[in-house]
C-alpha positions in Angstrom: 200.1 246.2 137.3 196.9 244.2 137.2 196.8 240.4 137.4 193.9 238.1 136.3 192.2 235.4 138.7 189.5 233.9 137.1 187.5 231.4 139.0 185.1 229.1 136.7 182.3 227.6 138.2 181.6 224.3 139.7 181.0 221.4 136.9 177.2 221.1 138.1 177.0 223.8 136.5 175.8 223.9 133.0 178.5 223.2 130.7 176.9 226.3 128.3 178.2 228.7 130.9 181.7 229.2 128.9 183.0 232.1 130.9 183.7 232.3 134.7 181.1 233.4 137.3 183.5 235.8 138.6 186.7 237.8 137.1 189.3 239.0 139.6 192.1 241.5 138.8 194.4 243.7 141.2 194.5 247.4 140.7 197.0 248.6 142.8 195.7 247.5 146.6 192.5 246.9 145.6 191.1 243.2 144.4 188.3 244.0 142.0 185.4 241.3 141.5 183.4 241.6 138.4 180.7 239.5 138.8 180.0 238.0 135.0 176.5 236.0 134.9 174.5 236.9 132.5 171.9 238.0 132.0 171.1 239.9 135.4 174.4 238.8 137.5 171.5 236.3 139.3 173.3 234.8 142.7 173.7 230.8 141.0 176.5 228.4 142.8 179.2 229.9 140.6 179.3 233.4 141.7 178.5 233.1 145.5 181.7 230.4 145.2 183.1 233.1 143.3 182.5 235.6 146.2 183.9 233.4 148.5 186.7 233.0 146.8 187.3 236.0 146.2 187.3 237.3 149.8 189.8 234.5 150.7 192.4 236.0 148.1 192.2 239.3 149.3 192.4 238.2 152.3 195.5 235.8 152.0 197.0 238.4 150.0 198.7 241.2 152.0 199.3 243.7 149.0 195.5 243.9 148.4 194.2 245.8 151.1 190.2 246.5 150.1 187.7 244.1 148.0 185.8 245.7 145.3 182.6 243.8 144.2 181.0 245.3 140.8 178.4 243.4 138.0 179.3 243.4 134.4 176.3 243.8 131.9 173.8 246.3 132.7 172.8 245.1 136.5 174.5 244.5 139.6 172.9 241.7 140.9 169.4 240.7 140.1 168.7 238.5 143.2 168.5 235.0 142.7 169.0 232.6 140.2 165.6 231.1 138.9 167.4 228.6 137.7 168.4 226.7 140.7 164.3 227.2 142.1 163.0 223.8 143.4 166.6 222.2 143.2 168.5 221.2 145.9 170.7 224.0 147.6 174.5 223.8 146.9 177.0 225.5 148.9 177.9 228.4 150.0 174.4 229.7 150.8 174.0 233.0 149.9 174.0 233.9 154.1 177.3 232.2 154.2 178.1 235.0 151.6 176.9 237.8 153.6 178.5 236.9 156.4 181.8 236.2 155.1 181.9 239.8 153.3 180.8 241.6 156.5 183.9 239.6 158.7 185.9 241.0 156.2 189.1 242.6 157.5 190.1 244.0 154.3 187.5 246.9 153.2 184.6 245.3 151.5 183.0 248.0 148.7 180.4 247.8 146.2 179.5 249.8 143.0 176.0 249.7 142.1 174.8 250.1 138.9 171.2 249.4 137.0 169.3 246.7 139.5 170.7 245.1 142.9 167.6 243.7 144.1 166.8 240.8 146.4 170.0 238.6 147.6 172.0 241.5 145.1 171.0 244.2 148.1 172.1 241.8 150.7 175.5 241.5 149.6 175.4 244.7 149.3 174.2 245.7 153.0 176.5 243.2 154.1 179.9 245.3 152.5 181.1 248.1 154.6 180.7 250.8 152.1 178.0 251.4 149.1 178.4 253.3 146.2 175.4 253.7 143.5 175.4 255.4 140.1 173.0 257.7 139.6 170.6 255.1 137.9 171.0 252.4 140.4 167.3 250.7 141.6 167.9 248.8 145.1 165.1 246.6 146.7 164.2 243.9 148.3 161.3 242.0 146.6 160.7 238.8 148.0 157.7 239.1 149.2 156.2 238.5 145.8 157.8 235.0 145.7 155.8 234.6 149.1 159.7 234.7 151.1 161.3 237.7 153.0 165.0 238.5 152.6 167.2 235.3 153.9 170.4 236.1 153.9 170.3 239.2 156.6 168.6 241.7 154.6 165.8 242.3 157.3 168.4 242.2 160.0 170.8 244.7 158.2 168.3 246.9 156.6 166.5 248.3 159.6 169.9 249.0 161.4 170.7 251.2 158.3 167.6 253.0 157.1 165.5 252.7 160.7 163.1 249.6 161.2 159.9 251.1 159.9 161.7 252.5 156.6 163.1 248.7 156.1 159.4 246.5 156.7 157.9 249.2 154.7 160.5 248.6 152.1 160.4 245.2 152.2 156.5 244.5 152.5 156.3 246.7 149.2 158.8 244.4 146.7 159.3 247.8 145.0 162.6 249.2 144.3 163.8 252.8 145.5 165.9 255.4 142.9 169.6 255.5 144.1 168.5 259.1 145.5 166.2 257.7 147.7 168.1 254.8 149.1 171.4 257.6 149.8 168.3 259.6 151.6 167.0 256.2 153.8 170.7 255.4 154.6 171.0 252.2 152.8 174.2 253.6 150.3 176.4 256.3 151.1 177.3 258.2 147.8 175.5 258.5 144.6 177.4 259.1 141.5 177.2 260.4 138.1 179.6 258.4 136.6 180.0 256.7 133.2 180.7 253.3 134.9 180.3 251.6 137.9 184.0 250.2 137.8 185.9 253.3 137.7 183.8 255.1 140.4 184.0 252.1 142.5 187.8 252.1 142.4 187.9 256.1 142.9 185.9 255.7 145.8 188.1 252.7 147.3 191.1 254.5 146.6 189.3 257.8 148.7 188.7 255.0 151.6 191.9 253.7 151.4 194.2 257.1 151.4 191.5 258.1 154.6 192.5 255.4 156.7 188.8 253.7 156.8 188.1 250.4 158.4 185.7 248.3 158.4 182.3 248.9 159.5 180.3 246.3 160.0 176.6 246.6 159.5 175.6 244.3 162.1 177.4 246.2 165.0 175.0 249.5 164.0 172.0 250.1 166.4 168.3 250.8 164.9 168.3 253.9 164.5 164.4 254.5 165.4 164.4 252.0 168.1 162.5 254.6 170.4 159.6 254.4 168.5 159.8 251.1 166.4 157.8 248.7 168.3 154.7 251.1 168.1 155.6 251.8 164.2 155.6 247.6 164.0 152.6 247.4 165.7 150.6 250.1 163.3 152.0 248.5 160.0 151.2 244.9 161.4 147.2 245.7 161.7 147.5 247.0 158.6 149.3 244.7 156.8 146.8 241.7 158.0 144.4 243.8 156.9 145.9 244.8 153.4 147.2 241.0 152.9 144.5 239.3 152.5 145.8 235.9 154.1 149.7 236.1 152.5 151.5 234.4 154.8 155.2 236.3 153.9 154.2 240.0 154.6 153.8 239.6 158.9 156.7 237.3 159.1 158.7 239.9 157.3 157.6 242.4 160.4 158.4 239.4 163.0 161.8 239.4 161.1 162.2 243.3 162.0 160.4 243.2 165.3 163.9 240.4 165.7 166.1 242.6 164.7 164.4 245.9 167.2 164.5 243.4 170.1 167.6 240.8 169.6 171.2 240.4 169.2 172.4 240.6 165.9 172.9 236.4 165.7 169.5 235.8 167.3 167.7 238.1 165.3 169.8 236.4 162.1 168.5 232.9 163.8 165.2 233.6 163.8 165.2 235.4 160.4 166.3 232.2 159.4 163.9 230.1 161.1 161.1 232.0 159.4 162.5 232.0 156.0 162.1 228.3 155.8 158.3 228.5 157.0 157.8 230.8 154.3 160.3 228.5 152.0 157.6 225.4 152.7 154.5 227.3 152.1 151.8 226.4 149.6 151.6 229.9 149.2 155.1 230.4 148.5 154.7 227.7 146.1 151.9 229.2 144.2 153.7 232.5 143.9 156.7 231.1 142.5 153.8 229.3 139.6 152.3 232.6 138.8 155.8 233.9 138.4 156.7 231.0 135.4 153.7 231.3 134.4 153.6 234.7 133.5 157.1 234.3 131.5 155.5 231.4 129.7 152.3 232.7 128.3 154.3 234.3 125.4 155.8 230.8 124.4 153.3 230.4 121.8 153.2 228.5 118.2 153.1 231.9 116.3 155.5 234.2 117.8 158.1 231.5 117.7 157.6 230.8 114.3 157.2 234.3 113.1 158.8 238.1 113.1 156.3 241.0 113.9 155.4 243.4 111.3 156.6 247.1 112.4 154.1 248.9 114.7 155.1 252.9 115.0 151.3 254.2 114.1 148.0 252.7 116.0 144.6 253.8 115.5 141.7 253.7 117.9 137.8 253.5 117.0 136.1 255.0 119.8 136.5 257.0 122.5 134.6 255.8 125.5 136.3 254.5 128.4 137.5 251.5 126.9 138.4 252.8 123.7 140.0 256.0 126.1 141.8 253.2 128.0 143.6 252.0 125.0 144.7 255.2 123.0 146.2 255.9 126.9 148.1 252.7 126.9 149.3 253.7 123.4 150.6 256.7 124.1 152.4 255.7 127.1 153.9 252.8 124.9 155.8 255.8 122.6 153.3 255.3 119.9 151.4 258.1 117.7 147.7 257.5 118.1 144.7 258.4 115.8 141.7 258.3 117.2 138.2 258.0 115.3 134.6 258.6 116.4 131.3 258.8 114.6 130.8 262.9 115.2 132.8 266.3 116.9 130.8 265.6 120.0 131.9 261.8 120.6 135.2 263.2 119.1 135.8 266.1 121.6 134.7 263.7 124.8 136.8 260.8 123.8 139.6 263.2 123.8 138.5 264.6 127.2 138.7 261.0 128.6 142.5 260.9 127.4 143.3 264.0 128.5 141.7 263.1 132.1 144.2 260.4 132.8 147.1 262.8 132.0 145.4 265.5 134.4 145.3 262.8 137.0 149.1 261.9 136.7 150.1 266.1 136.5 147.6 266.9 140.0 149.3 263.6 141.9 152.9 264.8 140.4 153.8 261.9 138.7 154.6 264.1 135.3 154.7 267.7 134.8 152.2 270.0 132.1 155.1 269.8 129.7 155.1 266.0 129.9 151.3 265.6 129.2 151.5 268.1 126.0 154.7 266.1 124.7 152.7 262.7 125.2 149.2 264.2 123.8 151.0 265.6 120.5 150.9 261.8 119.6 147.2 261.7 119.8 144.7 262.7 116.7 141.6 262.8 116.7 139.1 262.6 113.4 135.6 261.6 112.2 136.6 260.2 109.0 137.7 256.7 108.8 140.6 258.4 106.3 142.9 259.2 109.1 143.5 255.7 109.6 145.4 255.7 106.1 149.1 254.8 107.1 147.9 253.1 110.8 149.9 250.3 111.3 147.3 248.6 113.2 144.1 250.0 113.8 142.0 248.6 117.0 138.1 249.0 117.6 136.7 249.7 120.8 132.6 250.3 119.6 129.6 249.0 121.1 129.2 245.1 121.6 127.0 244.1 119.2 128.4 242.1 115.8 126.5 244.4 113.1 128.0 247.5 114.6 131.2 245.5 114.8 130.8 244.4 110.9 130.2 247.7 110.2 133.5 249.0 111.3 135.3 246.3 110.2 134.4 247.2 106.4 135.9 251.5 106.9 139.1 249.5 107.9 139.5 247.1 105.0 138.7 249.8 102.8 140.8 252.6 103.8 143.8 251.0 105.8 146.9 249.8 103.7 147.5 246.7 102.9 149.9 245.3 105.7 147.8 246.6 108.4 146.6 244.7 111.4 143.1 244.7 111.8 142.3 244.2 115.6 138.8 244.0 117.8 138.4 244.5 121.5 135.4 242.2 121.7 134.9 240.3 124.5 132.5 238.0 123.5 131.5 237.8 119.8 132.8 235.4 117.2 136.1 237.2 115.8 136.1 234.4 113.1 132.9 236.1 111.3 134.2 239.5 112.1 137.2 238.0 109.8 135.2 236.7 107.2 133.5 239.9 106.4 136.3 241.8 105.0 139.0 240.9 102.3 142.0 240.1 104.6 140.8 237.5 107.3 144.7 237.3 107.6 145.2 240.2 109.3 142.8 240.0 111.5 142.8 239.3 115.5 141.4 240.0 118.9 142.9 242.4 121.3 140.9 241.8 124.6 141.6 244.5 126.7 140.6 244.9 130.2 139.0 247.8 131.7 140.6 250.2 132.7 142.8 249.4 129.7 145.4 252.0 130.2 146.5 250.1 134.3 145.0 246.3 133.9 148.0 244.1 132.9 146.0 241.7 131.3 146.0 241.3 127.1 144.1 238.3 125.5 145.5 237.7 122.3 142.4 235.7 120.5 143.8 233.7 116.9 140.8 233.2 114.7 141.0 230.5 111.9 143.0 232.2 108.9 145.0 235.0 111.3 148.6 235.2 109.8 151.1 233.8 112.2 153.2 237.1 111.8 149.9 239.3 113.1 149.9 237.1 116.4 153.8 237.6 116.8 152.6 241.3 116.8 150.2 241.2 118.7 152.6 239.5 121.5 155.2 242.1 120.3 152.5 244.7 121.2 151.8 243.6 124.2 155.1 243.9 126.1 155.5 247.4 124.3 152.7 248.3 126.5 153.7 245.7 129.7 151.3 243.6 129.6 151.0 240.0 130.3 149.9 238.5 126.9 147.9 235.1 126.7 147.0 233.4 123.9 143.5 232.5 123.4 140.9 230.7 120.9 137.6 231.9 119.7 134.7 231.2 121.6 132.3 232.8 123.4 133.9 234.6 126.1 137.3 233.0 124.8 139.1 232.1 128.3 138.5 234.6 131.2 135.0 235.7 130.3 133.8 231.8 129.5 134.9 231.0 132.7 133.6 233.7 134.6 130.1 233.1 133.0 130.0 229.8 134.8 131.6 229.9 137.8 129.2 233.2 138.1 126.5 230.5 137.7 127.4 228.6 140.3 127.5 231.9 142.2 123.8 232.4 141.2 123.0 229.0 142.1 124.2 229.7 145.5 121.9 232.4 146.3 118.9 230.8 145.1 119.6 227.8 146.8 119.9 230.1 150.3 122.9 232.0 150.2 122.9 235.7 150.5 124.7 238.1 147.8 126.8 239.2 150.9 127.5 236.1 152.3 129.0 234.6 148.9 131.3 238.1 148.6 132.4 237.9 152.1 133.6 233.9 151.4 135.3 235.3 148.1 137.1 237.9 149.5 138.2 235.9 152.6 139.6 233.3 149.9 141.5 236.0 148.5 139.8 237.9 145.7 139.9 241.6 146.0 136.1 241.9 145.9 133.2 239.6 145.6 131.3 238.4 142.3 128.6 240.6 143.2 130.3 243.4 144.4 132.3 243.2 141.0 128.8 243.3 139.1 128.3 246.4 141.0 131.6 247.7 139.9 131.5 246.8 136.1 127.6 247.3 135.6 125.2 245.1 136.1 123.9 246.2 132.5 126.5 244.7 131.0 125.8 241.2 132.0 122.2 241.8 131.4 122.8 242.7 127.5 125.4 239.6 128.0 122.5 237.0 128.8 119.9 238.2 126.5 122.1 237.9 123.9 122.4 234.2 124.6 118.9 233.6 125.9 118.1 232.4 122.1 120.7 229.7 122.1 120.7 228.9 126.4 119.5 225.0 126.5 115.9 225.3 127.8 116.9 222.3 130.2 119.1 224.4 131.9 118.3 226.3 135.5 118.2 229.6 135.1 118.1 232.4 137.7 116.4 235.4 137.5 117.1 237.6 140.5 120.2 239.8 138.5 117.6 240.6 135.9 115.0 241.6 138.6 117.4 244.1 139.9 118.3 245.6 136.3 114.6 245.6 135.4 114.5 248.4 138.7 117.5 250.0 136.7 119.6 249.1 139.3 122.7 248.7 137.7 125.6 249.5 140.7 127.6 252.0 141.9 126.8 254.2 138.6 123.2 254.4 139.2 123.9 254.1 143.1 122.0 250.9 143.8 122.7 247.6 142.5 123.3 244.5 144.6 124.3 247.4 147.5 123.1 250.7 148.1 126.0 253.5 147.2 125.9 257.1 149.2 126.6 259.7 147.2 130.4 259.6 145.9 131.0 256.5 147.8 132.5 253.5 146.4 132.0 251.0 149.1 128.4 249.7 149.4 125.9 248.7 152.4 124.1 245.9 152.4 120.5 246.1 151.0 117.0 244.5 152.5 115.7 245.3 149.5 117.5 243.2 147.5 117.1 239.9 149.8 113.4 240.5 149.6 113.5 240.1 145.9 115.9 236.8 146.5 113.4 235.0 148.6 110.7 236.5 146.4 111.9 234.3 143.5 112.9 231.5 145.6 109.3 231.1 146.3 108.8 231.7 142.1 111.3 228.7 142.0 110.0 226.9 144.6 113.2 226.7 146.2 113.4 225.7 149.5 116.4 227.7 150.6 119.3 226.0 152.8 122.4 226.9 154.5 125.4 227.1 153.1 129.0 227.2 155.2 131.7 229.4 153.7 133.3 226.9 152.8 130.7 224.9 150.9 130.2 228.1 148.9 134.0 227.9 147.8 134.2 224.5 147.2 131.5 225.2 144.5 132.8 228.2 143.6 136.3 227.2 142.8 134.9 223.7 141.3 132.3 225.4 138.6 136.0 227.1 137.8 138.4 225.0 137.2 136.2 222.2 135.8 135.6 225.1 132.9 139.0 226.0 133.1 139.7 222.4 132.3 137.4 222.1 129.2 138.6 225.7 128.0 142.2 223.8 127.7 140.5 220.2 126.6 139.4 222.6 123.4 142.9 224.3 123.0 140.7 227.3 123.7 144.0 228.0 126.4 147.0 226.2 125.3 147.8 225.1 128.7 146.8 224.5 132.1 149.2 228.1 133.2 147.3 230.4 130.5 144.0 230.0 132.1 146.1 230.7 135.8 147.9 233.7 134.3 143.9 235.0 132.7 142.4 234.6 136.3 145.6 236.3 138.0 145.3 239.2 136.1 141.8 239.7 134.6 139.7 238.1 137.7 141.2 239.0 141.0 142.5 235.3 141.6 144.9 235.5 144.4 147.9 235.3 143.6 149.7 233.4 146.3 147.4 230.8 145.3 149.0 230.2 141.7 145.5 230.1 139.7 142.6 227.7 139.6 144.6 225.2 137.7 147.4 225.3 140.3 145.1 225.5 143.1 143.9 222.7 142.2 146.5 221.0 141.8 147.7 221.6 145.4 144.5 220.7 146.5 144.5 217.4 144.5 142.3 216.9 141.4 140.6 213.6 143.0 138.9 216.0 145.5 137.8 218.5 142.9 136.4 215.6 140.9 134.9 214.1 143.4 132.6 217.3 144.4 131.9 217.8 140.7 130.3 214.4 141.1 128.4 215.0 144.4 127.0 218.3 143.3 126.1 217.0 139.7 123.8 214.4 142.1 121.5 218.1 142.6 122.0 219.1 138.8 124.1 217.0 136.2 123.5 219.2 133.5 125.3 222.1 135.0 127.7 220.0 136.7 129.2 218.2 134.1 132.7 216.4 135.2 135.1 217.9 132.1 136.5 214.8 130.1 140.2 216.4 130.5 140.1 216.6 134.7 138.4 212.8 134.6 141.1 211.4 132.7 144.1 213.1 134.5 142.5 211.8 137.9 142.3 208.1 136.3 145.9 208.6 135.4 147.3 210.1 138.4 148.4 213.5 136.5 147.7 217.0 136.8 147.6 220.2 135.7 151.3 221.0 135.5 152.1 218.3 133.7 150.5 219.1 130.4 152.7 222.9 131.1 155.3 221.7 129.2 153.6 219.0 126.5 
């Protein structure tokens, strides 16, 4: 006979939360706890109360003799509640939890189904046995949030799946298959059953009729303890190296180091202790922005307001590597792709560029022959603009220059039906006289893609004049079809990332004449944070392509305004970067890191001299200071002109288009934590040198004379 125990949650909790946290029910001697909190089971104050409670009924209960802990919904538990983030902690902590299930006397067993990721795998190390079904994911992904597991997860993990397996796990944030955590020795049976309840019960029942006790993760040994201080050692040179400052990733060894060389409770101690460093970090802090941020940037105007049209059919003009890059991220979206170029030899090579991502993903393993021909019998390829009859949306990816653009744009509004999203990969040019040139400016809109298109997350979603809202809500619908991170941007030049970039690549240029070397400035970057350097990234993208960009706006550039010639005297010697071996570095054959050039700083103090510039020394961080400021004081007039809706869309751009670091939150967050008086107040001591580039942006003067910030014009 089963009996119901439902607890209901605490009344902090939000009133909307009509059903309890937790549903208990006897079947036969085992007390089953479905957890119930929608959406992903997340760990709130109601179902780690729940928990407790639950473990004192089965215990104070002396028919029930095991304590089975399953999630309704589709996921186990899906870590912790964002909810709750930045609000004071209630009790019981989820450690409390842990430790409460593991002093269990009763058997303590959980069924794992979909997700149990973050605190979800800690309770879950914490029971005495661990079930999966076949399509469980298990992980533990804090370090993204700039934290490490809290609540025993890097004490319990190591003694279960060896110490090296559990940091590498850890320092990751990914999730292993329910194969592979049965093979690491973090579960101990994978099932293929329909449900996680009824498998969980079989398997409690199986425990039960066996006699099992107990067994206590804490009380296991590390199983590689012979070798795990070396293995710490390796991963923790590499990891410093690999970082790039994070704070989270080395305590996260420390935390397994603690739990090689301590008692269970000391290593839990210090665990603890470095859980709330990482708790109190800026950097933790910034991560936890980025991750808001990028579940924002689809709240826009237009997608609320609007359905999306259907999109099954996508067409693609172009087949270079951008153009390539696209079709590839259609495909892999489940959509059937049509691709159009201008002749059979374009034709046949754009389809060689698909087909060389696929061959990639077959020779690393990743899919199989059969998988690439099943994807690839979605792609067509044609030279007649006809094919693109019944395209849903069609999107060009041709050469950067408006006539060819124009051009295009008038084969789609003749042959596509009516209905059809017209979309432009521009990355520059004015999409609003793109729209003006055909007959349904409506349907138009930009689709910035970044290269390569197919693996950047990155989609600017640009919203000329006389777009239909419905188009932007597909284009946002589009976008997480193919998992990216949407943002929603005006026309301009540039529109957010690339405006930015042009000036805060400026100030890089500035730098250097003013007595900075190329080297120096990447070498500041990168020690920020970034990835690579602004010059190395020239090198990388082609220095041709910024070439083509200024010439096109030497006409309009104010003649007052400084302007740098050394990048032009390197393209002039056709030294465009690692495709022509030599651009701001020198490139051995087949090698994609550069050495630095004496070539090239002979040209910089050649046009010094030209400039009569009288070159000065520049510490690493005065080159940041300018760096970051020539930013985010453009970053603050791209939002003044609701070019970015807010202060988190140009964040969310420079996270995932520019190599901002992430723990940092984004320019507009960084300087936030850094205080926007500051950033104003070197605005105003470099505009001393040259007020016409450094021009204070009206938006950042009036939030520092009103003691605001970024964040608080978020959520207007």
């Amino acid at each position: 006979m089963s009996t119901n125990h439902p607890f209901p949650g605490d009344s902090s909790v939000s009133p909307s939360q009509a059903t309890p946290a937790i549903h208990l029910a006897r079947e036969g001697a085992v007390l089953v706890a479905r957890i119930n909190n929608p959406p992903v089971n997340a760990l709130g104050f109601a179902v780690r109360e729940g928990l407790l409670r639950a473990i004192d009924q089965a215990a104070a209960d002396d028919a029930v003799r095991a304590l089975l802990i399953v999630g309704e919904g589709n996921t186990f538990i899906g870590g912790a509640d964002i909810r709750e983030f930045g609000k004071p902690a209630l009790a019981p902590s989820l450690p409390e939890v842990c430790d409460r299930i593991e002093a269990s006397d009763k058997l303590v067993i959980v069924a794992i189904h979909g997700p149990a990721l973050g605190g979800g795998l800690e309770i879950a190390l914490a029971a005495h046995f661990r079930i999966a079904m076949s399509a469980a994911k298990l992980g533990l992904p804090e370090v993204s949030l700039g934290l490490l597991p809290g609540a025993g997860g890097t004490q319990r993990a190591p003694r279960l799946m060896g110490a090296k397996a559990a940091a590498e796990l850890m320092l990751s944030g990914q999730a292993l298959s329910a194969q592979a955590a049965l093979a690491a020795g973090l579960i101990d049976r994978v099932v293929d059953a329909p449900n996680a309840l009824g498998a969980g019960l079989a398997y409690a029942k199986e425990l039960l009729a066996g006699g099992a006790v107990p067994r206590r993760t804490c009380l296991l040994a590390v199983s590689d303890f012979a070798t795990a201080g070396s293995d710490l050692d390796k991963l923790a040179a590499d990891t410093a190296v690999k970082s790039r400052g994070l704070f989270s990733p080395l305590k996260i060894i420390e935390c397994v180091r603690a739990a090689v060389e301590l008692p269970f409770e000391k290593g839990l101690a210090r665990e603890r202790a470095l859980f709330l460093e990482c708790l109190g970090s800026p950097q933790r802090r910034g991560l936890v922005h980025a991750f808001f941020a990028e579940r924002a940037v689809a709240k826009v105007p237009e997608a609320m307001a609007a359905k999306p049209r259907p999109i099954a059919r996508v067409g693609v003009v172009g087949g270079g590597t951008m153009g390539a890059g696209i079709a590839v991220a259609m495909l892999d979206a489940g959509l059937s792709v049509t691709m159009v170029e201008r002749d059979d030899t374009s034709l046949a090579r754009g389809r060689t560029n698909v087909e060389k991502v696929y061959d990639v993903l077959v020779a690393k393993g990743r899919i199989d022959a059969d998988q690439k021909m099943r994807v690839l019998s979605r792609l067509s390829c044609s030279i007649s603009y006809e094919a693109f009859a019944n395209a849903d949306l069609v999107v060009e990816a041709v050469f950067e220059d408006m006539a060819v653009k124009k051009a295009v744009f008038a084969e789609l509004d003749r042959v596509c039906k009516r209905g059809a999203v017209l979309a432009t990969n521009t990355s520059y040019l004015d999409i609003d006289e793109m729209a003006a040139s055909v007959s349904r400016p409506r349907d138009v809109v930009g689709l910035h893609f970044f290269s390569p298109a197919n693996i950047m997350k990155l989609l600017e979603i640009v919203v000329p004049a006389k777009v239909s809202a419905d188009v932007i809500a597909t284009a946002f619908e589009l976008a997480r079809k193919l998992k990216k991170v949407p943002v929603r941007a005006g026309v301009c030049d540039g529109f957010i990332g690339n405006r930015i970039l042009a000036v805060y690549r400026q100030a890089a240029d500035y730098l250097l004449e003013d007595g900075a070397s190329p080297y120096q400035i990447d070498r500041a970057v990168r020690a920020f944070g970034y990835p690579i350097g602004p010059f190395q990234m020239s090198d990388l993208a082609g220095g041709d392509i910024g070439w083509a960009t200024r010439k096109r706006r030497a006409a309009t550039r104010d003649p007052r305004a400084r302007y740098v010639h050394i990048a032009d005297r390197l393209c002039e010697n056709g030294w465009f970067g690692q495709k022509t071996g030599r651009g701001w570095y020198v490139y051995a054959a087949g090698e994609r890191a550069g050495a630095e050039d004496p070539q090239v700083l002979g040209i910089v103090d050649e046009e010094r001299r030209k400039a009569g510039v009288a070159p000065r020394e520049f510490s690493d961080e005065d080159i940041m200071r300018r760096y970051l400021a020539a930013m985010v004081n453009e970053g603050a007039n791209v939002v003044q002109e609701r070019i970015a809706l807010r202060p988190l869309d140009v964040d969310v751009v420079m996270l995932h288009g520019y190599g901002f670091p992430r723990h940092r939150g984004g320019p507009m967050q960084y300087a936030d934590s850094v205080g926007l008086p500051r950033v104003l107040a070197d605005i105003r001591e470099f505009a001393k040198e040259d007020p016409l580039f450094w021009k204070p942006s009206a938006l950042l003067v009036d939030l520092v004379e009103r003691g605001a910030d970024f964040a608080s014009l978020n959520n207007p």
